[in-house]
Structures are given as C-alpha cells and as structure tokens.
C-alpha positions in Angstrom: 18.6 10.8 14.5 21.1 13.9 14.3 18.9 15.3 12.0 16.0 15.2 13.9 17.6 16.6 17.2 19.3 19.0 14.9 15.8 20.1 12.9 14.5 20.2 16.6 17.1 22.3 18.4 16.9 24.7 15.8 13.2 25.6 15.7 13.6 25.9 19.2 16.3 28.4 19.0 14.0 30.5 16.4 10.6 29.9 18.5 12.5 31.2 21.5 13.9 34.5 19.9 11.1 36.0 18.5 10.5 35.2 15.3 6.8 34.4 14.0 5.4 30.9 13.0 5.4 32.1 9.5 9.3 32.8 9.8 10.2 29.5 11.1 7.9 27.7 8.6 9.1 29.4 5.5 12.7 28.4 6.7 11.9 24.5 6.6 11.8 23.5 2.9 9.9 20.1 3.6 6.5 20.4 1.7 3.3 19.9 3.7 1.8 16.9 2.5 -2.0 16.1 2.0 -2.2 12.9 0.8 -6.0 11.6 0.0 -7.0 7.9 -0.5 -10.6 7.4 -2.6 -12.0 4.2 -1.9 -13.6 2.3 -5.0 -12.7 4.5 -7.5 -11.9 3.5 -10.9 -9.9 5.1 -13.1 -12.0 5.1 -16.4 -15.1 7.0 -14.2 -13.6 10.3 -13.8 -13.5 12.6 -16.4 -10.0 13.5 -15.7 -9.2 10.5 -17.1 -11.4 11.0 -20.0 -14.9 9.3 -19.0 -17.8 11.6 -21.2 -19.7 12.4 -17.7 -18.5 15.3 -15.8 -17.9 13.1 -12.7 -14.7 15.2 -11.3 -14.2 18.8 -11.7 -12.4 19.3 -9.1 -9.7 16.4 -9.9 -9.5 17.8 -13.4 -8.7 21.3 -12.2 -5.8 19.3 -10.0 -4.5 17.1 -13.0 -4.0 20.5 -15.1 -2.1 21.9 -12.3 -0.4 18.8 -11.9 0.9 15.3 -12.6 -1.8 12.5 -14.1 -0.5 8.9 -13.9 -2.5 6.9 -16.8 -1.7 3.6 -15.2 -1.9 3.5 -11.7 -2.5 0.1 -9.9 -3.7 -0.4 -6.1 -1.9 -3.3 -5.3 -5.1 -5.4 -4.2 -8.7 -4.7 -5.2 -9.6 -5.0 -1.3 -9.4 -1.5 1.0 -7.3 -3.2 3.9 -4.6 -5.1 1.8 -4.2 -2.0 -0.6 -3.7 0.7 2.5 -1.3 -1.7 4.6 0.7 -1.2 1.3 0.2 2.3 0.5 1.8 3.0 4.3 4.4 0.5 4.0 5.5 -0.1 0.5 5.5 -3.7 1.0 3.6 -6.2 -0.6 0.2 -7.5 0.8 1.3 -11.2 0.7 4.9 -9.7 2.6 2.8 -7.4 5.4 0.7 -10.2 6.2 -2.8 -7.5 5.1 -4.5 -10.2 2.3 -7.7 -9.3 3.7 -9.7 -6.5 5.9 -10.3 -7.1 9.5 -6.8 -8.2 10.4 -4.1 -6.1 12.3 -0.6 -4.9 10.9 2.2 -6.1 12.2 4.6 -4.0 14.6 7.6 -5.1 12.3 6.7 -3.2 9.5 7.5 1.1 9.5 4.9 3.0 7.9 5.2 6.0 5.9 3.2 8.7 9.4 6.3 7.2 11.7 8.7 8.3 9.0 7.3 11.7 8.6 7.1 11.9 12.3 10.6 10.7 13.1 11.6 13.3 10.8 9.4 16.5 12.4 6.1 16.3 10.6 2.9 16.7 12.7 1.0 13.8 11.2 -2.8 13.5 11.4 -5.4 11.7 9.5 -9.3 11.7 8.8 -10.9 8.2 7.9 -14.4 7.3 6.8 -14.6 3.5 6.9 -14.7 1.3 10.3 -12.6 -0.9 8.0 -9.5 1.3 8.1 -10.1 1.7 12.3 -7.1 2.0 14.5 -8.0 -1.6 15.7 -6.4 -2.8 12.9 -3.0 -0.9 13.0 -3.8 2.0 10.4 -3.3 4.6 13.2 0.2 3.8 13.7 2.8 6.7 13.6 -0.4 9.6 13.2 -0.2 12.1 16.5 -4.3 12.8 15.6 -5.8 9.4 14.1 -9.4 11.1 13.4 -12.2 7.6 13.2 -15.4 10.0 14.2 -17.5 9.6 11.7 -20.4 10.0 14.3 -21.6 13.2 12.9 -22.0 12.3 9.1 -25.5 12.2 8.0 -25.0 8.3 7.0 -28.2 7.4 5.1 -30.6 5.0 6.8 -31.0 1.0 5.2 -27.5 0.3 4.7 -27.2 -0.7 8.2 -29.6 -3.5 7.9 -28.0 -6.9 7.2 -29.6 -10.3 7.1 -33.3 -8.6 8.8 -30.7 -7.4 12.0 -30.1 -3.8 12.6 -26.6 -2.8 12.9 -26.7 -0.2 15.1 -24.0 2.4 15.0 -22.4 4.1 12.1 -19.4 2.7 10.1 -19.1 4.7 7.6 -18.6 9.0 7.0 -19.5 11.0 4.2 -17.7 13.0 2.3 -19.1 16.6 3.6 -18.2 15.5 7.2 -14.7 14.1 5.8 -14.4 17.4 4.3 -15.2 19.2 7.6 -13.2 17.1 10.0 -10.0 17.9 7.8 -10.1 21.3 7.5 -11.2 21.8 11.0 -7.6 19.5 11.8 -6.1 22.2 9.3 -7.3 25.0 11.6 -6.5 23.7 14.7 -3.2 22.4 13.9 -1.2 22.6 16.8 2.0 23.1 16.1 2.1 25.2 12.5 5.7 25.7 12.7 6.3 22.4 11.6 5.1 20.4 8.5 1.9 18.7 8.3 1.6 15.0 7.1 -2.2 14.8 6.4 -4.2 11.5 5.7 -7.4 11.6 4.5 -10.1 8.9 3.1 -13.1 9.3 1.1 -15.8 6.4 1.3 -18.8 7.8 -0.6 -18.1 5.8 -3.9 -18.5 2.7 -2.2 -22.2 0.4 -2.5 -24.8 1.3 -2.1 -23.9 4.4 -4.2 -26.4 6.8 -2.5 -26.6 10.4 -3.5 -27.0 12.7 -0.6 -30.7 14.2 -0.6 -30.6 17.6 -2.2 -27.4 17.1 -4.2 -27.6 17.4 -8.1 -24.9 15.8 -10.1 -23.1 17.6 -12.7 -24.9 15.4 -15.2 -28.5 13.8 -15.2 -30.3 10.5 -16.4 -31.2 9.6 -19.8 -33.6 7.3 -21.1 -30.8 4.3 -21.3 -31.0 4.6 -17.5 -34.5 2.5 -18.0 -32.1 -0.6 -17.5 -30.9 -1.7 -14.5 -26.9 -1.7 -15.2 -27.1 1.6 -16.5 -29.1 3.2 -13.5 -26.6 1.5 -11.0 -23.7 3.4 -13.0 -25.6 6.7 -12.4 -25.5 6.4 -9.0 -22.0 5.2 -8.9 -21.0 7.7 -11.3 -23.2 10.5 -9.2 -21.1 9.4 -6.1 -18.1 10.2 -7.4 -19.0 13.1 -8.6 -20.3 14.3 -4.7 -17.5 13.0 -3.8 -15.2 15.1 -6.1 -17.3 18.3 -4.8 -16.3 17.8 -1.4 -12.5 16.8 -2.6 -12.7 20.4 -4.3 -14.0 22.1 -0.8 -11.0 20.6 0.6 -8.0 22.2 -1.8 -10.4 25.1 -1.4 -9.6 25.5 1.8 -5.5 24.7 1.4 -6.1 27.8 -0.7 -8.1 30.2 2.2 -5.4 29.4 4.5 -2.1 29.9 2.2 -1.0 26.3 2.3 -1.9 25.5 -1.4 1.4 26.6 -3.0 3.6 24.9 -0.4 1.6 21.7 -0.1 2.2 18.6 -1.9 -1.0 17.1 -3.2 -1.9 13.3 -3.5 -4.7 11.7 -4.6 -5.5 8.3 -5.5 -7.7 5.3 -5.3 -7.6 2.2 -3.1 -9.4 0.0 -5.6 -11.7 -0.1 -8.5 -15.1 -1.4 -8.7 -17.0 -4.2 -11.0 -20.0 -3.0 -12.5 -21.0 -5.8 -14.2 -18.8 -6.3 -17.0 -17.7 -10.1 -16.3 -21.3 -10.1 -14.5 -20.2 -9.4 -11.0 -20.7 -6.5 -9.0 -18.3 -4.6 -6.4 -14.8 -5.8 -6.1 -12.8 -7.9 -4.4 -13.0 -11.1 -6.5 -11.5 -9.7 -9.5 -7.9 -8.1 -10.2 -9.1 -7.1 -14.0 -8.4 -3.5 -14.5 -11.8 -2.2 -13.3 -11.3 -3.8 -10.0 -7.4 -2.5 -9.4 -6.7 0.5 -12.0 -6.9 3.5 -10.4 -6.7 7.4 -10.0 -3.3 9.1 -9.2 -2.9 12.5 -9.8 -0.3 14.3 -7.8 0.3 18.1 -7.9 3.6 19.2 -6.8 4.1 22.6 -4.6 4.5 25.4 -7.0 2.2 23.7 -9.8 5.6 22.0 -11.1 5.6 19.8 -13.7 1.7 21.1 -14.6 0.2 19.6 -17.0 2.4 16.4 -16.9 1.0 13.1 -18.1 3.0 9.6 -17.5 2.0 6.5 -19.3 4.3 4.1 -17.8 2.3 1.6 -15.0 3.0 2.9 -11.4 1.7 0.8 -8.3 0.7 2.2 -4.9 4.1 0.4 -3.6 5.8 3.6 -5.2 4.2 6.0 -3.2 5.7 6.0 0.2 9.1 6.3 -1.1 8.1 8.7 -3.9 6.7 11.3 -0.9 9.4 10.5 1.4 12.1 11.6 -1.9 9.8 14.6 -2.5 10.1 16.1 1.5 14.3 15.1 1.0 14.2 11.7 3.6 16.0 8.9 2.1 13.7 5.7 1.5 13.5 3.3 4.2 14.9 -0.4 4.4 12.4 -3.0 3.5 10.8 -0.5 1.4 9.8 -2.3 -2.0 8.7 0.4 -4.2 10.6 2.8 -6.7 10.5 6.4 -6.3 8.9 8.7 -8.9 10.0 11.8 -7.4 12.6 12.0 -10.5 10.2 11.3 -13.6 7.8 13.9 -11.7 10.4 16.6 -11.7 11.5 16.0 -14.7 15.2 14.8 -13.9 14.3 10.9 -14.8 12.1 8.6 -16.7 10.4 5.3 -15.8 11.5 1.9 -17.7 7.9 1.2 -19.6 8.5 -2.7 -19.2 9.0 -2.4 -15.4 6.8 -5.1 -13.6 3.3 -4.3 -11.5 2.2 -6.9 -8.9 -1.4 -7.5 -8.2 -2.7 -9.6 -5.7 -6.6 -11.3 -5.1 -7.3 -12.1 -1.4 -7.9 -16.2 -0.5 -11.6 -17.2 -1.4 -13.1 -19.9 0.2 -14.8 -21.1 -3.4 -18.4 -18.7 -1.9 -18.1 -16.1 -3.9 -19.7 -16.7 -7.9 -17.1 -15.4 -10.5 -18.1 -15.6 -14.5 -16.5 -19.2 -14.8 -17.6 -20.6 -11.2 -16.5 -19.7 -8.0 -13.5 -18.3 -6.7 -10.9 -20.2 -5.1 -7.7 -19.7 -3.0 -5.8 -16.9 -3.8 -5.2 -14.7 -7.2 -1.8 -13.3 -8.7 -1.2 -10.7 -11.5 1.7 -8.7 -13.1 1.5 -5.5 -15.7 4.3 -5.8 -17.6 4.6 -3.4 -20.8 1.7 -4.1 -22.6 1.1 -7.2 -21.3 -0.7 -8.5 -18.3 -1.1 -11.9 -16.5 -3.9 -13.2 -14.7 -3.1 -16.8 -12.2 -5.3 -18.0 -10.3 -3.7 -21.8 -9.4 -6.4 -23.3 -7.2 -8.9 -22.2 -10.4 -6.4 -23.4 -13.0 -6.9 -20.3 -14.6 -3.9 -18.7 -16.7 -4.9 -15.4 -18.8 -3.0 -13.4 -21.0 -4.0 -9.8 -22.4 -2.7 -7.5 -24.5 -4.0 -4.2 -22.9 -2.6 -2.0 -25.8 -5.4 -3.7 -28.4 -7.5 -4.9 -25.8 -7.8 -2.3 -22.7 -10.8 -4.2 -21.4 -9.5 -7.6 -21.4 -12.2 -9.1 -23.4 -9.7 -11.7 -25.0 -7.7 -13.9 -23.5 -4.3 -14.6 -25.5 -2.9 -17.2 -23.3 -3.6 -20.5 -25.4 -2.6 -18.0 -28.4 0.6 -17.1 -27.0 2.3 -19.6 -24.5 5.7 -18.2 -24.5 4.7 -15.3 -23.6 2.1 -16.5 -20.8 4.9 -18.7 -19.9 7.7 -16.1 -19.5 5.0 -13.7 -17.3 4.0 -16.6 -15.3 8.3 -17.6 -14.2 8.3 -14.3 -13.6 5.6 -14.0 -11.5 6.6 -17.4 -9.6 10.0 -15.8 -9.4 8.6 -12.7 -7.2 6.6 -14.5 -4.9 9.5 -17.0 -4.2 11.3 -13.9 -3.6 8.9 -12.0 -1.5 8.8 -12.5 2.8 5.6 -13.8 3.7 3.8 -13.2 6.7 0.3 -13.5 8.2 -1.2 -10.3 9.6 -3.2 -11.3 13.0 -7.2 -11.7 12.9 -8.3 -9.2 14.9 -10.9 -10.9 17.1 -13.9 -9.1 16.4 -16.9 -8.4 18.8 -20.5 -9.1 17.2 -20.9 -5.8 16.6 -17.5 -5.1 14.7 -18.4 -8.3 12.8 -21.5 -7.6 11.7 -20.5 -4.2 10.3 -17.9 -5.4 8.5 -20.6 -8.2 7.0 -23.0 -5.8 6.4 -20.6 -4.2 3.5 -19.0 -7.9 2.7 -15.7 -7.3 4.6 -15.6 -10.5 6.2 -16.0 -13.9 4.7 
C-alpha cells in the first residue's frame, strides 16, 4: 500500500511542476502491457508454429522479435473456465469457472485489480457475450469495453432451433481492432501504465470469412471434401484474424508504445476438427482441443528469437506479467513465473506437471467411444500425458514425443507408468480448494445466445 501512495504522490509532485506526460512516463520503468487472448486457436494452425499455410504473418513477425512457447496449454478447452484462470492463476475446479455462463467469485483477485492497485490504467476490449461483465470478467478493468454493436457480424449464425436471436453476441476482429486502438488514443491518463485486455473471436464456428477478404492462401482441389473445406475456413479465419492482430501492433508502433510495451498473445482453447470425429471443442482435452499459441515479446525485443520447449500452462501467466512489471506474485496464486527463463536468468524443470481439466457432461454430447460423462482430468508431464475420465472409465496414456497426435494409447502397455500419472493426478485434485462459481440466472435472451454457439448445456 506504501508503494502505491508513494508511486502516487510522486507523479503528482512531477504533474504539478511542469514536466510533460512523456517525462513522467519515461521515469516509471513498469512496461505497458497488451495482453491478447485468441479464442479457438490451435497451436498446430499457425504458421508460427510451423503449419505449411501462411495463416499468421503477423504472429510470425512477433515470434521473431520475441519469445515462442512450443507447449502452451489453456487450462480448459472451454472460453469461461480457461479466462477465469488466465486472470486468476487458479485452477478451474479451485475458482469455481468449470463451465461458461457462471459468475466469478468475489474471493478470488484477478490479475486488472493487481495492476490497478499498483497504478496501471487497466482497460479491456472483448468480442464474445460469453466473457460479458455479467459473469465477473470486468472485475478490476477502469474501461471493460463489451460493444460489439458496431461489428459487421454476418447474418445466419443468429438463428438457432428456427428462432431468431436477435441482437449481436459476438465482434469481429476489424471492430476489435478499432475499439482498442481508439482506447489507445483516448487513454486518459498516459502518465501512467496501461494494462490492456483484448479478445479475438473470429476463429470460432461457423468460421466465416469476411466478404471481400482474401486469405494469404487459396483452395485446392482436396477442398472437394467436406473436412478439408471446413479447415479452409477455419484456417482462413485465423488468418483474418491475424491481419487485424497485425493492425493492432501496428498501431503500438504509430504511437511510440511498441518498444516500451510488453506483448502477450495466446489462445483460450483449441478446436476439434474432426480428428477423433468430433467437431469444435469442449468435449475433448487432447492436444487440439487445449494446446495453444503463446508468444510473448518483451519491451526492447529481448530475448528475440527465443524458443522454449518445456510445457507452460495459462496458470503461469498472471504471475509471469505481474514479475515482468516488478510486483511480487499474489497469495493463492498457483502458477510459476517465467519471467526468469524469458530473460534468460532461469530455466524451466522439463518434467514439471500441466493440469487440464474437461467441464461435467451430462452423457449428451457424442464422443468417438460414446457419450461423455461427468467430468475429465489430464496432466502433461515430460513426455508423457494422462487422460481420466472416471465416470467413462477411461484411462489413456500417450507418449507425445513418438506420438504428438495421440493416436495410441499406451495405458494397458504401460501401467506403471499410467499408474504413477494417475496418484499423481489424484494427489492434485485432493490438494486443490474446490468451489462452485454461481449460475448466473440467465434471461431468455442471454440463454439462447449462449445456445445458439453451444455454451449452455
């Protein structure tokens, strides 16, 4: 708190004897921070990652000037449950968050009322009703920006079951664009750091490309099949997507924040495209479903070029940013920094454990062996990851070194080794606080919209 009134006092002082905005800035070392959250975005679909179309110049221009993470994990393969952990660092089955549509709990701090506590204007731009300040997500942002009103949302999606949902619940990723640079403008009070939140929808169903836009790539005859032609148009979202990502550190550049701003961006799940014959996500925790983008450049273009193999999880991020700006991580906070292995001054352990979780199922949703049932549990762990799903008596085992798709399942093969994962795994979640976020009791409306894109079950 002495800090605070301290960091406080003493802008004052400066404001108040002459000196310029600029002047008062460049005497606050803190970076500004844009951090941005893609929603559906796999990891394996950008070509910054290595996938052969060019779905992400402007993230591959970023990874070169900064830090790639090969194995990132969202926490969750669900937008709600994943978010509620990226502000926290807490686990979804700990924050109460195992599904969308339910509101976070006052008892947990996020990451905005840090940064805020410590003098950061905060502010952020979402795209999705399903990350709305009904459900908590606002908490600790001075501008919470949900006005999506203006984006030129495609007609169709907003039908569901023969009704019209009228209204828009989604933004796209021009106006996203727009709304956070105009924030970047505006800003007002510059003298201070910025904490900047913003969310990117576009690569979410029904993957449609915005009339006029021409992807970096085009459609071959393999296209013919359905599968294939479903990939093109999630593939050509990302790469829209990326476009608008690029107008954005564009404009960091045209106003002289891009060398003093730490840059963020990641995805809040994957997405399913019909490699265990299910679309979308949600069901499954496999790597498509929960392995996603993080690339991080540092102000300064530190550590360019940087490439770290070792599995990370979105619980690292809050306290990573927080040891980045100099603000100690917060108690409760279950993640690790990577502030040290991103600077060079540490390194990760490569066996350190990864926690996945799969929201409840009431057994009516289809899955390759049946229906999904009750809830879904899985740990990275060095080359090795387990899949438990009790209510399904399902145990896997994969080696991701020899088999990065998961295509065999080595549990029968090798029981010690499914049988140390699995204590393990039991040991955690006797060890983790658990807690039920509240239902947000949803008007018609709000419930239909989240229906209409499978939200609510």
């Amino acid at each position: 708190m002495f800090r605070i009134l301290f960091s406080a006092v003493w802008a004052g002082m400066f404001l108040a004897c002459g000196p310029g905005v600029e002047e008062v800035r460049s005497r606050d070392p803190r970076p500004d921070i844009l951090l941005i959250s893609l929603d559906t975005t796999r990891a394996d679909h950008l070509s910054a990652y290595g996938y052969e179309r060019k779905t992400s110049p402007a993230l591959d221009r970023l990874s070169e000037e900064g830090i790639l993470f090969e194995a990132a994990y969202a926490p969750s393969a669900t937008t709600g449950p994943s978010h509620a952990t990226l502000f926290t660092s807490v686990s979804p089955i700990s924050h109460g968050i195992t599904k969308n549509g339910r509101e976070l709990d006052l008892g947990w701090k996020t990451l905005a009322e840090v940064l805020g506590q410590e003098g950061y204007q905060t502010a952020a731009v979402v795209s999705s009703y399903v990350l709305s300040a009904r459900f908590g997500y606002d908490r600790g942002f001075a501008s919470f920006d949900e006005d999506f009103s203006q984006a030129e949302v495609p007609e169709g999606v907003t039908l569901w079951e023969g009704d019209e949902v009228e209204g828009k619940f989604y933004g796209r990723a021009d106006d996203t664009a727009r709304r956070a640079l105009q924030w970047l403008e505006d800003r007002s009070e510059p003298q201070k750091p910025f904490f900047l939140f913003v969310h990117f929808f576009d690569a979410h169903d029904p993957y449609v490309i915005p009339e006029g836009y021409q992807p970096p790539f085009v459609p071959g005859p393999e296209e013919s099949l359905k599968r294939n032609r479903v990939v093109f148009m999630y593939d050509a979202t990302l790469a829209y997507m990326d476009q608008e990502i690029g107008r954005l550190l564009d404009g960091l550049v045209r106003m002289g924040l891009d060398e003093d701003t730490l840059v963020v961006v990641t995805g809040d799940h994957g997405e399913g495209l019909m490699e265990r014959g299910h679309w979308h996500h949600g069901v499954h925790i496999y790597e498509e479903g929960v392995r996603v983008p993080l690339i991080v450049r540092l102000p300064g273009r530190r550590s360019a070029g940087l490439r770290i193999p070792t599995p990370v999880s979105w619980l690292d991020l809050a306290p990573s940013l927080l040891a980045l700006s100099g603000i100690s991580s917060q108690e409760g906070f279950q993640g690790e920094s990577l502030a040290e292995v991103m600077t060079g001054q540490g390194a990760l352990d490569p066996t350190r454990s990864v926690w996945l979780y799969r929201r409840h199922y009431e057994g009516d949703e289809e899955v390759e062996a049946g229906q999904a049932v009750g809830e879904a549990w899985g740990l990275r762990r060095g080359r090795w990851k387990l899949i438990w799903a009790e209510e399904e008596n399902r145990l896997e085992l994969y080696d991701l070194e020899t088999d990065p798709e998961e295509k065999v399942d080595l549990a029968m093969e090798r029981p010690d080794q499914a049988a140390t994962l699995k204590a393990e795994l039991e040991v955690w979640l006797a060890s983790q606080p658990r807690s039920r976020g509240g239902d947000v009791l949803l008007d018609a409306e709000s419930r239909r919209k989240l229906q209409a894109l499978g939200y609510v079950e």
